[in-house]
N, C-alpha and C positions, 0 to 999 in steps of 0.2 A: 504494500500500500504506500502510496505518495501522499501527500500534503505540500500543496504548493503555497509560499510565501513570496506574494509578487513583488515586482520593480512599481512603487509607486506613483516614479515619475517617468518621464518620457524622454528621448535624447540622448544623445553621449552625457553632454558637460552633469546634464540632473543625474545620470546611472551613475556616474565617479563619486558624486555627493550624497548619492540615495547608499552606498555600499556598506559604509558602515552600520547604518541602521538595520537593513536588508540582513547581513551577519550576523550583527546583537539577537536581532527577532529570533534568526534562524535557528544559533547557539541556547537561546531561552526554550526555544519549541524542544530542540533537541533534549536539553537537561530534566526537560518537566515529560517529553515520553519515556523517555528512561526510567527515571522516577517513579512514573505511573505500571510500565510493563513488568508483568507478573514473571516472575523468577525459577524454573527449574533447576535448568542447567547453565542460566546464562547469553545463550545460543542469539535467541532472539534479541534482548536487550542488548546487548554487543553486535549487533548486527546493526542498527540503527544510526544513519549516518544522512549526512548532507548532501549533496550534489548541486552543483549550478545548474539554473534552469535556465534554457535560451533567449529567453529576456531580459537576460539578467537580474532575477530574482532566485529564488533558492527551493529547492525541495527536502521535504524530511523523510526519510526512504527507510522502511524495513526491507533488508536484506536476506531472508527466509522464506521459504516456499510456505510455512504454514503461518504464516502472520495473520494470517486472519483468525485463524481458530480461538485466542483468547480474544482478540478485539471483537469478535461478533458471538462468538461461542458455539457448541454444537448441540446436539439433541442431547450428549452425556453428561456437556462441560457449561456451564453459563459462564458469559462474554465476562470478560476485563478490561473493557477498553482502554487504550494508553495512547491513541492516537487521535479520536474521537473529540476526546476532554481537551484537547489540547488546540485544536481547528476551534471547537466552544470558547476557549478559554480565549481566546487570541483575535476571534472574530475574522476567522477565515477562510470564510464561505464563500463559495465560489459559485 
């Protein structure tokens, strides 16, 4: 699952001056999924990382093929969201 945190402004000169915030957000989003995601082995929450997105805004990326099972849950297991809370918290609906 992705979670994109856009480029707020438009243009080169605004994308140079938007980057630090654009980062901070990113870095915040990332600390508070981490935080939130439920802990076995690790796997998952260690998986959780950044990537630039082609607008020059940022992505927050579960790196696991089963990221969804605790963030939506399954018929066995009820959801934990840790990604969810965090697009809520941030107000970053798309």
């Amino acid at each position: 699952m992705t979670f994109f945190i856009p480029n707020p402004l438009a243009g080169e000169i605004a994308k140079v001056e938007a980057e630090p915030y654009i980062e901070d957000v990113a870095q915040q989003a990332l600390a508070r999924a981490q935080s939130l995601c439920a802990v076995d082995t690790g796997e998952l929450r260690d998986s959780l990382h950044i990537e630039d997105a082609p607008d020059g805004g940022k992505r927050v990326v579960a790196g696991t093929d089963h990221w969804l099972f605790p963030e939506f849950g399954t018929s066995e297991m009820a959801a934990e969201p840790y990604l969810r809370p965090v697009i809520d918290d941030l107000g970053l609906h798309r």
